[in-house]
C-alpha positions, -999 to +999 in steps of 0.1 A: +131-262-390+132-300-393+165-314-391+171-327-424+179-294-435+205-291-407+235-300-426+262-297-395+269-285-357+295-261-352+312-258-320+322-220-311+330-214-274+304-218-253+283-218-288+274-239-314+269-222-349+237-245-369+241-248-406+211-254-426+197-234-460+217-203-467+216-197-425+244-201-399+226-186-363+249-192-332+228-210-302+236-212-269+244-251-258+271-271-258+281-295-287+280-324-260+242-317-249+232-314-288+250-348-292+230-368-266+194-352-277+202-363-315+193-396-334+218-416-351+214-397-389+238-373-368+271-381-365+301-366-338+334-366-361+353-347-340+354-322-311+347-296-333+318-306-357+288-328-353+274-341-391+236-349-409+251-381-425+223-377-449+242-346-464+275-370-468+280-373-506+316-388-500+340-404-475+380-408-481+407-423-461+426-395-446+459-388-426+468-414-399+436-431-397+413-405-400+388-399-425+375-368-447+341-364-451+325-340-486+289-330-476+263-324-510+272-287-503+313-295-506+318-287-472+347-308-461+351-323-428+376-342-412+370-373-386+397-384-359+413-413-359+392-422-328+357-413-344+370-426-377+374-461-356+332-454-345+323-448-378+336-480-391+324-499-366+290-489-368+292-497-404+286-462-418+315-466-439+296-491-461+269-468-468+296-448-482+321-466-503+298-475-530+285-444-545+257-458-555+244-470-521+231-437-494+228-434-460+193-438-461+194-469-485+219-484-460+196-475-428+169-501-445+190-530-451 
């Protein structure tokens, strides 16, 4: 399965549960070991949930800091204040406040 089809990472225990199509299989590693073998169209919003940030349709200021992301599928996930500083920083946000501007159109500027 290539990994544009992987809309987000899970974390379950000692498990990670791997959304992409209609499927959700559990695997057995850590959400920390997925983060460090991904690229950067993956994104770590929180200790829960790692993100495709070429599924993102939408991002919104959110409580205390934080921000909400709305994945193409309407999934909605929330970022902590301290990832929500990271994703800023890294100037993700840009790709996303303009809805007429995408991750990827942002990756070639």
């Amino acid at each position: 399965m290539p990994l544009r089809d992987i809309r987000l990472f899970e974390s379950e225990g000692n498990y990670v549960r791997v959304y992409f199509n209609q499927y959700k299989p559990l695997i057995l590693k850590s959400l920390n070991n997925l983060e460090e073998r991904l690229d950067h169209t993956f994104f770590r919003t929180n200790r829960k949930f790692i993100v495709n940030l070429r599924w993102v349709q939408s991002v919104e200021n959110w409580f205390n800091g934080g921000l909400r992301l709305t994945l193409k599928d309407n999934t909605q996930v929330e970022v902590s204040r301290r990832q929500s500083a990271r994703f800023r920083e890294q100037s993700l946000w840009e790709a996303f406040k303009y809805p007429a501007r995408s991750f990827e159109s942002h990756q070639k500027i």
